[in-house]
C-alpha positions as CSV (number, residue, x, y, z in Angstrom):
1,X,1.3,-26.7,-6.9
2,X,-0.2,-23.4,-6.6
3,X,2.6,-20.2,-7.3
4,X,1.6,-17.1,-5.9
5,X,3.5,-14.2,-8.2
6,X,0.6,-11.6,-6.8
7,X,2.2,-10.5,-3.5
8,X,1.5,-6.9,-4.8
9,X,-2.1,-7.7,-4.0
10,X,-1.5,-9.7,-0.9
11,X,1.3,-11.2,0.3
12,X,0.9,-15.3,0.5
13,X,1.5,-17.5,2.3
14,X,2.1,-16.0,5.5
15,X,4.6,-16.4,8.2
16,X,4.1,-18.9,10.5
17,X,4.5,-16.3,13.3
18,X,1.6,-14.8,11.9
19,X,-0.7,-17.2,11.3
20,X,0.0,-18.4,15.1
21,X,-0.8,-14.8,16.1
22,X,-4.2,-14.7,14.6
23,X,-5.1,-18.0,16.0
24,X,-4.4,-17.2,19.8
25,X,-6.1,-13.9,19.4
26,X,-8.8,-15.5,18.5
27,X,-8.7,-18.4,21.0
28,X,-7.4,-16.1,23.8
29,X,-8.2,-12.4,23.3
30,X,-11.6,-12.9,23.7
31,X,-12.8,-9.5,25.3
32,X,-13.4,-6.0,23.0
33,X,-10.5,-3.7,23.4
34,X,-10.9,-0.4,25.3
35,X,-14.6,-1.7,26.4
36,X,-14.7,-2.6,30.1
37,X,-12.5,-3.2,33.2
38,X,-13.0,-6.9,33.6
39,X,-10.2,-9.2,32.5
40,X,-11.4,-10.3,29.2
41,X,-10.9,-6.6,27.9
42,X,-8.0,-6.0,29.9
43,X,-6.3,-8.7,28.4
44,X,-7.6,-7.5,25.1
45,X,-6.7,-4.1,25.6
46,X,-2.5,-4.5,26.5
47,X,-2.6,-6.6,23.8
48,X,-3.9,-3.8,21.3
49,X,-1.6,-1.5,22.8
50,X,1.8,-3.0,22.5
51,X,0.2,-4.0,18.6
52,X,0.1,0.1,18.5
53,X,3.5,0.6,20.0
54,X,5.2,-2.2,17.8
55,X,3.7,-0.2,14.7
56,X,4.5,3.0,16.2
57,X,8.2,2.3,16.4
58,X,8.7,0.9,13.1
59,X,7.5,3.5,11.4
60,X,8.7,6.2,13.9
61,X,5.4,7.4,15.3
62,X,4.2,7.6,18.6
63,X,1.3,5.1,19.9
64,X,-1.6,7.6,20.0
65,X,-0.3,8.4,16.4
66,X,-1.3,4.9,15.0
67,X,-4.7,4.3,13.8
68,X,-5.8,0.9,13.3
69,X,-7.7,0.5,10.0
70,X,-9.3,-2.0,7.1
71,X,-7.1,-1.5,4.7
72,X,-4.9,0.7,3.0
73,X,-8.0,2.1,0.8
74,X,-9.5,3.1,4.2
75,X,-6.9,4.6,6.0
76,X,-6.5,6.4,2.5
77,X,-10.1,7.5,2.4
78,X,-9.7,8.8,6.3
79,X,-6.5,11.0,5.8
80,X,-7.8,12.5,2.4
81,X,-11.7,13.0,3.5
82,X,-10.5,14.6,6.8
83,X,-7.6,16.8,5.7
84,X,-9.9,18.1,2.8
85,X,-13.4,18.4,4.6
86,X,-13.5,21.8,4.7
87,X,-12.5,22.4,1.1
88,X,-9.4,23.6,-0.6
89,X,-7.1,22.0,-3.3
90,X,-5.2,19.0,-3.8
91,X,-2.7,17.6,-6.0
92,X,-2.2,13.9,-6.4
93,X,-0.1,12.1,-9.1
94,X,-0.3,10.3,-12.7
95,X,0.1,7.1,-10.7
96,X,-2.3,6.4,-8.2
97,X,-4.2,3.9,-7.0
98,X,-7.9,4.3,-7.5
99,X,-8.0,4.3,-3.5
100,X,-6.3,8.1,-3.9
101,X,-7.7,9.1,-7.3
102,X,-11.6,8.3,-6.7
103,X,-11.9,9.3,-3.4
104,X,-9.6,12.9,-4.5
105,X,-12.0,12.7,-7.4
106,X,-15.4,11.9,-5.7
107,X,-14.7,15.8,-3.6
108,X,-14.0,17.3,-6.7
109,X,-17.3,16.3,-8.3
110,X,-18.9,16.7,-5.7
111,X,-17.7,20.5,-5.8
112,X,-16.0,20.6,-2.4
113,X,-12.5,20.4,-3.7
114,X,-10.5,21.7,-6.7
115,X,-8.1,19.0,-8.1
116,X,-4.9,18.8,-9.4
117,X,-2.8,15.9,-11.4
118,X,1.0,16.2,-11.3
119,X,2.7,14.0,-14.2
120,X,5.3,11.4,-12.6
121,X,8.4,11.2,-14.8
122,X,11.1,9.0,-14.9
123,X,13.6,12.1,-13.7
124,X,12.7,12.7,-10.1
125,X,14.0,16.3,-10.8
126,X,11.1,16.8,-13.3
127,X,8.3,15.1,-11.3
128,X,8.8,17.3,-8.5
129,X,9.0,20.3,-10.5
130,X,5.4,19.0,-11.5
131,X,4.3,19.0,-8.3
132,X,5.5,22.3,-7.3
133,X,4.2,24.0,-10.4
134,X,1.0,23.2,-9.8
135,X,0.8,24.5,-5.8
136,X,-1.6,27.3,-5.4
137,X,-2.0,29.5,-2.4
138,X,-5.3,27.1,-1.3
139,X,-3.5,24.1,-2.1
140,X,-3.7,21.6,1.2
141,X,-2.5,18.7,0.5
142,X,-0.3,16.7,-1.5
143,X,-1.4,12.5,-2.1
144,X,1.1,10.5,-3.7
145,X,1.9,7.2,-4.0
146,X,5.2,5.8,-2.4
147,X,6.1,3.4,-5.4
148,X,3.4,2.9,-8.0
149,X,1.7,-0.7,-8.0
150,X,1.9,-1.0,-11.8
151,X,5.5,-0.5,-12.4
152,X,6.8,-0.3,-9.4
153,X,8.3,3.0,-9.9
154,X,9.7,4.7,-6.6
155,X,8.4,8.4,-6.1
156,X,10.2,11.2,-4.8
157,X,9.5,11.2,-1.4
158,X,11.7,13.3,0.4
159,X,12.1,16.2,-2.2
160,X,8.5,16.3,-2.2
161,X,8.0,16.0,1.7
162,X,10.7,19.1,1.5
163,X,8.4,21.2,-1.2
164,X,5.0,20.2,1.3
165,X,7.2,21.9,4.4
166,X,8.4,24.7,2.8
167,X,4.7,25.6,1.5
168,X,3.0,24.4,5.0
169,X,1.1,21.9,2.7
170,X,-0.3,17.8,4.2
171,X,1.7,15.1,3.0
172,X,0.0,12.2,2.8
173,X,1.9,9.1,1.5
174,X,0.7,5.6,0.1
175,X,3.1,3.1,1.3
176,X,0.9,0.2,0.1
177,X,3.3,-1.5,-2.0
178,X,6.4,-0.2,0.0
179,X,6.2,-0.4,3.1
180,X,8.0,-3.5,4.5
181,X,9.9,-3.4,1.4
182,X,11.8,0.2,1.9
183,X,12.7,1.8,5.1
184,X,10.0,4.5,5.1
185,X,9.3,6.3,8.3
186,X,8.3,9.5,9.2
187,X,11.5,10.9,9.8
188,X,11.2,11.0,5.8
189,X,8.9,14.5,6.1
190,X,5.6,12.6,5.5
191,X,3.0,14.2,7.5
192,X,0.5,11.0,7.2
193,X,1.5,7.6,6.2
194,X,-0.9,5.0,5.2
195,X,-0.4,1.7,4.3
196,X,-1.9,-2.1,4.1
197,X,-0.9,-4.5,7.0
198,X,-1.6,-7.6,4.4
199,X,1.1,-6.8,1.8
200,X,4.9,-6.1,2.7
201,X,4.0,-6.0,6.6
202,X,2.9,-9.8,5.9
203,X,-0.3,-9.1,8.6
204,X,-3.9,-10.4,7.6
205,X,-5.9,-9.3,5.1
206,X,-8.5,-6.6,7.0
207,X,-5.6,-4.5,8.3
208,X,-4.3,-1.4,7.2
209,X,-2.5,1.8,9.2
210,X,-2.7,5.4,9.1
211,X,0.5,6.7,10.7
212,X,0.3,10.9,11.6
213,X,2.7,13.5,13.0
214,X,0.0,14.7,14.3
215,X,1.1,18.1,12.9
216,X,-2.6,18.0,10.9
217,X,-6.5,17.0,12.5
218,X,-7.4,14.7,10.5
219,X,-12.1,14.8,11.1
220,X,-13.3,11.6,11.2
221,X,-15.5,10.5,8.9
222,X,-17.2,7.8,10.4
223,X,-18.6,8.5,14.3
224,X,-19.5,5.7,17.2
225,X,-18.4,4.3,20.0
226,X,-14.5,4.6,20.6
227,X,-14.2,3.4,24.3
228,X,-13.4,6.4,25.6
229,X,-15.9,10.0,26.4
230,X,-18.6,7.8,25.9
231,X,-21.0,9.9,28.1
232,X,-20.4,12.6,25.2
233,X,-22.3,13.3,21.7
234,X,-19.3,14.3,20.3
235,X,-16.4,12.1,18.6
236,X,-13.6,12.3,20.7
237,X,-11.1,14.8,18.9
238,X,-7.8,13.0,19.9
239,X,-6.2,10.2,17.7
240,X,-6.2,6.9,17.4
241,X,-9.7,7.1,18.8
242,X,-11.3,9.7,16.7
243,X,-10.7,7.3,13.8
244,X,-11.0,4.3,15.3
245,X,-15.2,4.1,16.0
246,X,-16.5,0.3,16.4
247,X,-14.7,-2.7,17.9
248,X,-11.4,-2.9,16.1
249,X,-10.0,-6.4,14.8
250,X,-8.2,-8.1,16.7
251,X,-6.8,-10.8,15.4
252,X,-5.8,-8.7,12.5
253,X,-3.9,-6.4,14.4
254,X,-1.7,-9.0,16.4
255,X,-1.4,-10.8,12.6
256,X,-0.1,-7.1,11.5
257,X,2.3,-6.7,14.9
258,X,3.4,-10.5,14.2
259,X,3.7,-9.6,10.5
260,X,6.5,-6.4,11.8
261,X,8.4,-8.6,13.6
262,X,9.0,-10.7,11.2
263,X,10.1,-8.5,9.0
264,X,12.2,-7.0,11.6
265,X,13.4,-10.3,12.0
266,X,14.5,-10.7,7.9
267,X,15.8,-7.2,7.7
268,X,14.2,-4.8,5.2
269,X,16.9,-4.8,3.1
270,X,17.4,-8.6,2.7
271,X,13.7,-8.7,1.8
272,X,14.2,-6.3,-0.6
273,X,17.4,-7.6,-2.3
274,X,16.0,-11.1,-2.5
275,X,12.5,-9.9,-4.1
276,X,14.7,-7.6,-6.7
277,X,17.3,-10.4,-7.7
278,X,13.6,-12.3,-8.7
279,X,12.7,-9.5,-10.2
280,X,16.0,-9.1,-12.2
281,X,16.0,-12.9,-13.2
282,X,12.6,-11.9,-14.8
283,X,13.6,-9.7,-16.6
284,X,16.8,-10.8,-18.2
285,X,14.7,-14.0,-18.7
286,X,11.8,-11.5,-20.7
287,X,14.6,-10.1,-22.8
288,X,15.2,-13.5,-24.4
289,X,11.4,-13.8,-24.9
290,X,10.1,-11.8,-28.8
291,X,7.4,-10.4,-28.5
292,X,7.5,-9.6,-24.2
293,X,7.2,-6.3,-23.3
294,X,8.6,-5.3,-20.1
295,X,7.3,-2.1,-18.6
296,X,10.4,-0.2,-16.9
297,X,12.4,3.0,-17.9
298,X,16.1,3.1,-17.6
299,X,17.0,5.6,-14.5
300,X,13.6,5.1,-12.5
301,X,14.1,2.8,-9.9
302,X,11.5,0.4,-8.3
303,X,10.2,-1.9,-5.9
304,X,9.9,-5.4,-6.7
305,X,7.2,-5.5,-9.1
306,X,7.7,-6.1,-12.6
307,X,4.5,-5.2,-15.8
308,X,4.3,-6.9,-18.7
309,X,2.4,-8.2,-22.0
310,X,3.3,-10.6,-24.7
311,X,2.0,-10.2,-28.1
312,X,0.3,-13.2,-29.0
313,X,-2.4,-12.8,-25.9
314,X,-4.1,-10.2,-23.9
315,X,-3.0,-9.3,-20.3
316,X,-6.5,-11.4,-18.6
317,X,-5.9,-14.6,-21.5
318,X,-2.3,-14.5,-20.8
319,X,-2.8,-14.4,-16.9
320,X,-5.7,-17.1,-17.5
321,X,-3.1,-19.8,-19.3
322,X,-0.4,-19.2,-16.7
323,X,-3.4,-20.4,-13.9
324,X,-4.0,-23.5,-15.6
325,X,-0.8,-23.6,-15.0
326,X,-0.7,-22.9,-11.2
327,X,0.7,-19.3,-11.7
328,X,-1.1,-16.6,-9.8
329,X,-0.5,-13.4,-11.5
330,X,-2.7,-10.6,-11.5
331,X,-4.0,-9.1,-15.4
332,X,-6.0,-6.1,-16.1
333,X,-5.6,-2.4,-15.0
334,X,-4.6,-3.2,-11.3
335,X,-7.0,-0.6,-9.8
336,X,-5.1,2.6,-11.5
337,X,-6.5,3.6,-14.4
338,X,-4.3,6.8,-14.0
339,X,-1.1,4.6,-14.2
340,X,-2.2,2.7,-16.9
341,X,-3.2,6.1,-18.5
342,X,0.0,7.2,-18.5
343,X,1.4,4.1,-19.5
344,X,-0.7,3.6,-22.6
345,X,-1.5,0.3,-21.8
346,X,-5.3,0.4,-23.1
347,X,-5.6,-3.0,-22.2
348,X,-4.2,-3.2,-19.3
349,X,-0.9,-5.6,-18.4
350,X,0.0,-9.0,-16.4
351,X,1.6,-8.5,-12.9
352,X,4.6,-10.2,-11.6
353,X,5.3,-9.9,-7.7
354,X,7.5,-12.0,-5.4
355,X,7.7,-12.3,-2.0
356,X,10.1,-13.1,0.6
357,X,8.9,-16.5,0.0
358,X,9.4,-17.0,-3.8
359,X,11.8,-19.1,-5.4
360,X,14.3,-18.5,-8.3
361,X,13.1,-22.4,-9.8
362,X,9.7,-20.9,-9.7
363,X,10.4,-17.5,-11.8
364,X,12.3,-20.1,-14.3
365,X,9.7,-22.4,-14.6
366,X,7.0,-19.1,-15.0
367,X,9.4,-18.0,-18.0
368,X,9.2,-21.2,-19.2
369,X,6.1,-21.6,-19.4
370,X,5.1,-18.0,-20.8
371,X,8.2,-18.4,-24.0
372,X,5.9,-21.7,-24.8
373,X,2.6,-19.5,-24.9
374,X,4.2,-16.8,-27.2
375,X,5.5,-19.5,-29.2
376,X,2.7,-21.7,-29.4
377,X,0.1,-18.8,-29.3
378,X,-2.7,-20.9,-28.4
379,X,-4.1,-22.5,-25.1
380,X,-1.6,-24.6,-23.3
């Protein structure tokens, strides 16, 4: 029997909801959304629309807010590439995701931005500091991560979103490995939220969201045909469609509404409590393990993902043993070498993430399994 412990990557299996969701769209909702007056599209296009308004309201947006995308990399790549086209200086933290620091990066190579790193302690206190010593009187925006996907760790948000209004600086937050797992909405100061529909939201994969205030114009970086002024040569300038060019998926977007209203349905914070006790029985379980090195500071706190290494393998051998074992975990540097920069984890470290589907027999049969590779230190 196959484990998935690699929710932080995508979240499997799927609700049932979802995967019915997916399936009628694709049986029923047939026509391409916002092209044409005939039934098909219609059809099509209401069902897009309440998608929009379901994801609009959870994360306290409105409708013409919500952009559809890929992925959380994308919507990423759209928020900072069209807050920063016309130059300026950004600040993004020693945590991120590759999807924030390569595209941050590729503008600063490039010459068209100046670029900033802000250190992310375990003190909250500090790491804003960090960020706010580092604000300069071009600075634009500020990228960080809601809660890393190495560690876990939870950012500052709101005393952060506080610093970004008080400096009329963009806020744009990662939500990638929170949302669905902490109640973030916009009501927390974040001018632009983006975030995967295939992890916490328990959507598809090939579905992501940028959520705006609208309170910055985000320029498209990508133009084509939106549905709407198509008689024009211009992109339309309002959102969703002036990021939304080319026939949008459908079935991924009623997998992501689906995907909301189930976790709706479970509540937030049950999802979360269940995913942490996991997460705690891990890592009392690690503490009886020599040689297991758990990757958490005491006074940070965290989302439910939990790094670690033993000493008698590396992170890619050690993640390779627990497969032949039916173990998914991920190994390596998780997309962020910044993270595991800070860390110090040259080699990188073996991922443990639950969902709202794993069991407690499962996490005891996983440390199980990895006590008898340290203390066997050889292929199982």
């Amino acid at each position: 029997m196959t484990v998935n412990f690699d929710n932080a990557a995508t979240t499997f299996p799927k609700p049932v909801s979802v995967r019915q969701a997916a399936a009628k769209a694709i049986s029923e909702l047939g026509g391409n959304a916002g092209r044409g007056g005939h039934d098909l599209a219609r059809r099509t296009s209401e069902a897009v629309y309440s998608a929009r308004e379901t994801a609009a309201s959870f994360f306290g947006a409105s409708p013409e807010n919500t952009v559809f995308a890929l992925n959380c990399t994308h919507a990423l790549n759209m928020a900072i590439k069209g807050i920063m086209s016309d130059g300026g200086h950004m600040i993004i933290s020693s945590i991120e995701h590759n999807s924030v620091s390569r595209p941050a990066y590729a503008l600063f190579q490039q010459g068209k931005i100046d670029l900033s790193c802000a250190d992310a302690e375990t003190d909250p206190d500090r790491t804003v500091e960090n960020f706010r010593s580092l604000i300069r009187s071009d600075t634009k925006a500020i990228v960080c991560t809601a809660a890393g996907n190495v560690t876990g760790q939870i950012m500052p948000l709101r005393p952060i979103a506080r610093l970004c209004r008080e400096k009329e600086i963009c806020f744009i937050v990662d939500g990638a490995q929170a949302c669905g797992v902490l109640p973030l909405t916009l009501e927390d100061g974040f001018n632009i939220l983006c975030t995967a529909g295939h992890k916490g939201l328990y959507g598809i994969t090939g579905t992501g969201l940028l959520i705006s205030d609208g309170q910055f114009t985000i320029k498209p970086m990508i133009q084509g045909g939106t549905g709407s002024s198509s008689s024009l040569l211009t992109q339309p300038e309002l959102l969703p469609e002036a990021l939304e060019s080319g026939t949008l998926n459908t079935p991924g977007i009623m997998s992501l509404k689906a995907g909301i209203d189930f976790v709706r349905r479970q509540g937030i914070d049950n999802i979360k409590e269940h995913e942490d006790r996991l997460c705690r029985i891990f890592i009392d379980g690690a503490k009886e393990i020599p040689g297991m090195t758990v990757y958490r500071n005491p006074g940070a706190e965290y989302v439910p993902i939990v790094s670690f290494n033993i000493s008698s393998a590396s992170p890619e051998k050690t993640a390779a043993m627990l497969a032949k074992q039916g173990f998914c975990l991920r190994a390596g540097y998780h997309c962020a070498a910044l993270a595991h920069a800070s860390l110090g984890t040259k080699q990188g470290t073996v991922r443990f993430s639950p969902s709202v589907f794993s069991r407690e027999e499962d996490v005891h049969r996983l440390l199980r399994l990895l006590r008898s590779i340290q203390e066997n230190r050889s292929d199982l």
